[in-house]
N, CA and C of each residue as an Amber inpcrd file, in Angstrom:
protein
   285
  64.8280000 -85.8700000 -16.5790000  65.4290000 -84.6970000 -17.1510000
  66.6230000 -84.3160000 -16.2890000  67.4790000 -83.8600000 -16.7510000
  69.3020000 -83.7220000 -16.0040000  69.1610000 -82.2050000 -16.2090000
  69.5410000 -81.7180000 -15.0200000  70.0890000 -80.1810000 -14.4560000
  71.3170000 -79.9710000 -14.5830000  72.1020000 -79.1450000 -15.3310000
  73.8400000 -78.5550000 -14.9310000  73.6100000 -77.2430000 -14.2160000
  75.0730000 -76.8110000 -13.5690000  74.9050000 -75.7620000 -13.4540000
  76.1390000 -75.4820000 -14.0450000  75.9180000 -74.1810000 -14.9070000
  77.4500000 -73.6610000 -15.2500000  77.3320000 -72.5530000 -15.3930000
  78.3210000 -71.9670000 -15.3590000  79.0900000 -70.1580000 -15.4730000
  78.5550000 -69.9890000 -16.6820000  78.1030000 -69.0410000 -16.7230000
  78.0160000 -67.4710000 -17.9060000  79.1060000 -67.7570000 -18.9300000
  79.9890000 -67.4990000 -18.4560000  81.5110000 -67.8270000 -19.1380000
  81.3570000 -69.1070000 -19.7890000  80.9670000 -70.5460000 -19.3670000
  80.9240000 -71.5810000 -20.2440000  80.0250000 -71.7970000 -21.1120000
  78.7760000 -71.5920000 -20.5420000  77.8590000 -71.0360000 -21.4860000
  77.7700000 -70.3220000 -22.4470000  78.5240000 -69.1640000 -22.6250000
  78.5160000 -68.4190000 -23.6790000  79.2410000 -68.8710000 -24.6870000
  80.5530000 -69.9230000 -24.1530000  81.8610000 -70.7180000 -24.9270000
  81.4430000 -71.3380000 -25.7710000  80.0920000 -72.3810000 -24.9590000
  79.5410000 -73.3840000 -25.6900000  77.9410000 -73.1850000 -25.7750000
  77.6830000 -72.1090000 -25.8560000  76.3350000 -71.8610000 -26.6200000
  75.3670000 -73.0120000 -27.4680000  75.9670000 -73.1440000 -28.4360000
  75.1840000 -73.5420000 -29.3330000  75.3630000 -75.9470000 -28.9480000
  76.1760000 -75.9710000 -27.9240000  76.3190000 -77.2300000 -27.5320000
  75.3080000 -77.5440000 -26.6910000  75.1040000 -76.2140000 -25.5790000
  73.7310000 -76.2110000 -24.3590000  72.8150000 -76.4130000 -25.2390000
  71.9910000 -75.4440000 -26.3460000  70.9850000 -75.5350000 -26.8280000
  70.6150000 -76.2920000 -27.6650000  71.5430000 -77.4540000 -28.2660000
  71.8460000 -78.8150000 -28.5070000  71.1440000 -79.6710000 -27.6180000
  72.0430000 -79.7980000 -26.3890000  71.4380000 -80.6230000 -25.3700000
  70.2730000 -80.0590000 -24.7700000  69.7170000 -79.1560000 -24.3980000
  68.2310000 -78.7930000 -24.0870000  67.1930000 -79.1660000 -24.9410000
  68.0620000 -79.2750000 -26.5200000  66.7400000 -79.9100000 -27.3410000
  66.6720000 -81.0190000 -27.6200000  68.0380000 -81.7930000 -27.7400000
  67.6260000 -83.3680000 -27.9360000  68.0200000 -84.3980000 -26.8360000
  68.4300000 -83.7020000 -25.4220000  68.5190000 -84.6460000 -24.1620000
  67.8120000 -84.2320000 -23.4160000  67.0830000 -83.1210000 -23.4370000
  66.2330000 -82.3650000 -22.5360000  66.9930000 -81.5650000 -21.1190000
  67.9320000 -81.6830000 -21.1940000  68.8400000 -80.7550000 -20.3190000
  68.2740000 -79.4340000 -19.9700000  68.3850000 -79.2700000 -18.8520000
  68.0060000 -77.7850000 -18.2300000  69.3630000 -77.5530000 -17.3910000
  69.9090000 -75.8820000 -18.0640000  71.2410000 -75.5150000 -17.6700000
  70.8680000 -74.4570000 -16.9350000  71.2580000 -74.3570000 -15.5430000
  71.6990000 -73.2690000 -14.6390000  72.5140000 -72.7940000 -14.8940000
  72.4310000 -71.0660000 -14.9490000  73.8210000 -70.1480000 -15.3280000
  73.7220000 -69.4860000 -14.1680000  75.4880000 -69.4360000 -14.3220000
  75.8510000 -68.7520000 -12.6800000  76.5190000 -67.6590000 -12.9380000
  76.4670000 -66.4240000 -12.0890000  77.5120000 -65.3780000 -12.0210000
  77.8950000 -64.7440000 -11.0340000  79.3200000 -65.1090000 -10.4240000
  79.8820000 -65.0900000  -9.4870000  79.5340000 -65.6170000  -9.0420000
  79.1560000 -66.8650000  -8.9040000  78.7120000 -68.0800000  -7.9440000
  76.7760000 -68.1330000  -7.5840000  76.5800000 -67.1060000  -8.3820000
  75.0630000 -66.8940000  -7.7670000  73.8660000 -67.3190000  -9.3330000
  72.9700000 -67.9390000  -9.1220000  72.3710000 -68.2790000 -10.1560000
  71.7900000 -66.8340000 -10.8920000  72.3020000 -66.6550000 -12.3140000
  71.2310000 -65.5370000 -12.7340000  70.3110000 -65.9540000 -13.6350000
  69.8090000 -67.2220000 -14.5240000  69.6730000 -67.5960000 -16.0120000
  69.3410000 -69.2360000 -15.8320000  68.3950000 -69.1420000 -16.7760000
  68.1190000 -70.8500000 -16.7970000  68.0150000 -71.0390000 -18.6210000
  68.4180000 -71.8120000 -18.6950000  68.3360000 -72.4000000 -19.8070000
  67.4020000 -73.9360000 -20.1410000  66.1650000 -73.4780000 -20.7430000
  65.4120000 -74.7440000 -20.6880000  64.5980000 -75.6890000 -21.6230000
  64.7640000 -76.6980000 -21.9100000  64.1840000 -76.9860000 -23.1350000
  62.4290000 -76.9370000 -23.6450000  61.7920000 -76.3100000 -24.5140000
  61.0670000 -75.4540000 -24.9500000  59.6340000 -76.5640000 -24.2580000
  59.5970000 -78.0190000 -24.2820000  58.5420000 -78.3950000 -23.3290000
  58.4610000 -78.3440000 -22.1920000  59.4760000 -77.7060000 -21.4330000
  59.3220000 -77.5280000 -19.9540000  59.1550000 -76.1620000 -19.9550000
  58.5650000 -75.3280000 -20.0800000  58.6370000 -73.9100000 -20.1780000
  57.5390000 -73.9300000 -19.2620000  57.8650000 -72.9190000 -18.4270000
  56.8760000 -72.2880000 -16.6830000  55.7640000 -72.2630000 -17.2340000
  54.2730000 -72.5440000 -16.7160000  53.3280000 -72.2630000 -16.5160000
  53.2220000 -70.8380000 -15.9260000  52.7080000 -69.9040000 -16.3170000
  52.1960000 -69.1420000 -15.6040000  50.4680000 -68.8920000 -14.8620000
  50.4220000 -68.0940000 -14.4290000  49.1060000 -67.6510000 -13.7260000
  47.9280000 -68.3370000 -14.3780000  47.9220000 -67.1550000 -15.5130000
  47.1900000 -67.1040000 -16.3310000  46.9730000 -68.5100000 -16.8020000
  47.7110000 -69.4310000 -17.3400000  47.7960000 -70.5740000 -18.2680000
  46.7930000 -71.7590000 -16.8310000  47.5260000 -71.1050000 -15.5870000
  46.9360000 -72.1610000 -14.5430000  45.2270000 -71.8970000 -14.4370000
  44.8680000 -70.3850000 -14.5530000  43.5330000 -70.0600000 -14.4910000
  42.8810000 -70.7420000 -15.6180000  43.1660000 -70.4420000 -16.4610000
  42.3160000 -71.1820000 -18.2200000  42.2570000 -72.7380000 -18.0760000
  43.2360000 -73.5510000 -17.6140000  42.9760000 -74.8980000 -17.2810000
  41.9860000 -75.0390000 -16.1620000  42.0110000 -74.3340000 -15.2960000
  41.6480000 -74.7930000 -13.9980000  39.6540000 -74.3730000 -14.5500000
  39.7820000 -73.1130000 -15.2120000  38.5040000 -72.9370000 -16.0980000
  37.6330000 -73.7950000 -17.0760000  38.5930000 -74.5860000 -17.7260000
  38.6350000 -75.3830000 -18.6910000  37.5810000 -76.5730000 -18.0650000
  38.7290000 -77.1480000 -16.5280000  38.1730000 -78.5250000 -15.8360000
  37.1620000 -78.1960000 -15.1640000  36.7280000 -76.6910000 -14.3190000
  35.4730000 -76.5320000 -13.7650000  34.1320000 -76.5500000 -14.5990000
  34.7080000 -75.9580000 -15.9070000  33.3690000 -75.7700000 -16.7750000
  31.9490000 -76.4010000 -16.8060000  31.2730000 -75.7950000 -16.4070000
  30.1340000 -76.8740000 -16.0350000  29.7180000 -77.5420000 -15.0500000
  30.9680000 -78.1570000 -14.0950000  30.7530000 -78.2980000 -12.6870000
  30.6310000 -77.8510000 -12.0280000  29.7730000 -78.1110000 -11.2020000
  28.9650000 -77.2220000 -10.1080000  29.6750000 -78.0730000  -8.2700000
  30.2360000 -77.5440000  -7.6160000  30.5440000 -78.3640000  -6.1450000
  29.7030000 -78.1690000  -5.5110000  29.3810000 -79.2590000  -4.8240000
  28.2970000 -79.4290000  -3.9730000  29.2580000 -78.4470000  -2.4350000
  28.5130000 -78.3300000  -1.3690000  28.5310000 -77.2740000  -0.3120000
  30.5510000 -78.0070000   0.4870000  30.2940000 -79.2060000   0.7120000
  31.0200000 -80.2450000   1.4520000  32.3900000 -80.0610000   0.2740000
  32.2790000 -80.2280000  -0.7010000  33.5140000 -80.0550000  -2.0490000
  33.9850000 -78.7780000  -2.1200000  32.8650000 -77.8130000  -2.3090000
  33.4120000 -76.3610000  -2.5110000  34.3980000 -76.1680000  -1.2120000
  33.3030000 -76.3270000   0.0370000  34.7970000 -76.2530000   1.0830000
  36.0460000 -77.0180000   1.6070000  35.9700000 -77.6890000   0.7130000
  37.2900000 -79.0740000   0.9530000  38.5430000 -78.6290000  -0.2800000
  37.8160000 -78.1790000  -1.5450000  38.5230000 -77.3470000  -2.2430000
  39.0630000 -76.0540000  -1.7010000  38.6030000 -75.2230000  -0.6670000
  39.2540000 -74.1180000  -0.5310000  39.7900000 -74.4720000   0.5670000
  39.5040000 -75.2880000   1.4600000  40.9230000 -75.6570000   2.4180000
  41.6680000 -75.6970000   1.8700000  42.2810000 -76.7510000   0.8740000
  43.0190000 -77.1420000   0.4620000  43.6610000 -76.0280000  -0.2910000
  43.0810000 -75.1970000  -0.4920000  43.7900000 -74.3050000  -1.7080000
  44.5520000 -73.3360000  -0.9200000  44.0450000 -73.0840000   0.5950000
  44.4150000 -71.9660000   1.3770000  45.5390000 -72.7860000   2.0690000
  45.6860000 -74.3020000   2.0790000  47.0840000 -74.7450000   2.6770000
  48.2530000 -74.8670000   1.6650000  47.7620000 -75.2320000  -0.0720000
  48.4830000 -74.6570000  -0.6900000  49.2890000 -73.6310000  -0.7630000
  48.4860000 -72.8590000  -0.8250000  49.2610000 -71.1160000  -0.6390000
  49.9570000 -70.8700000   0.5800000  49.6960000 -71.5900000   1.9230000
  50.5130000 -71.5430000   3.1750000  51.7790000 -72.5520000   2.5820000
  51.7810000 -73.5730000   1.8960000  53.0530000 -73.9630000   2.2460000
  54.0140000 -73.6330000   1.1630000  53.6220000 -72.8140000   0.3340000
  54.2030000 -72.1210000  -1.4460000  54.8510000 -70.9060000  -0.8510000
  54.2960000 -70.1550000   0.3880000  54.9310000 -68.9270000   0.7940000
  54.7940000 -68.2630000  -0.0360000  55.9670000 -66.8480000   0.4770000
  55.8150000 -65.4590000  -0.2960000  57.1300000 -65.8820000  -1.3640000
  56.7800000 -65.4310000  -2.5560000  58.2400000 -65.7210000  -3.7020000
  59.1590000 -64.6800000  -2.9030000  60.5440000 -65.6460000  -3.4100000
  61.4750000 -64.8090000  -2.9270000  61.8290000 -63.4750000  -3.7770000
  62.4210000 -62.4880000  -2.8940000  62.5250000 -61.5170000  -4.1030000
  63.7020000 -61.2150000  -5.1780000  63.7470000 -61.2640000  -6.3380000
  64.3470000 -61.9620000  -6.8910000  65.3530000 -60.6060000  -7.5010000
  64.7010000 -59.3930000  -7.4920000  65.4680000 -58.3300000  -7.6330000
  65.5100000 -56.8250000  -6.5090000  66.4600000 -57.2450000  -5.9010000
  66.9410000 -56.6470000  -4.8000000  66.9960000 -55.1660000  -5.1850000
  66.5490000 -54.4800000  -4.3960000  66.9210000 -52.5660000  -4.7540000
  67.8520000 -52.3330000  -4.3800000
């Protein structure tokens, strides 16, 4: 899948060319303003997972399984070095 980045300004020029290419090259467009990213443009099978969507899967694959003592805690290591190396999100709207 191919990333651009372009201005607000070109984007808006060529609108309907981005959302062209997001749907039949799979293009994901970065929009910039004043040099700073504000906007993503992305084609509709790559769309973010959220929380929620990660809990219901992760529900989905436990269902029924039970971890033995040695698994349950090899799973939460792992989950607690996850979260150490994911950090705090940056903040994305400044006061």
């Amino acid at each position: 899948m191919k990333t651009v980045s372009i201005s607000v300004t070109e984007a808006s020029r060529n609108f309907a060319d981005c959302v062209n290419r997001a749907r039949y090259q799979g293009t994901t467009f970065i929009l910039h303003k004043n040099g700073s990213p504000v906007a993503r443009l992305v084609p509709e099978e790559c769309k973010p997972v959220t929380g929620k969507d990660l809990a219901a899967a992760l529900h989905r694959t436990l269902d029924g399984a039970h971890l033995g003592p040695d698994e349950a805690k090899d799973w939460l290591r792992e989950l607690k070095a996850g979260r150490r190396a994911a950090g705090k999100p940056a903040n994305r709207w400044p006061s």
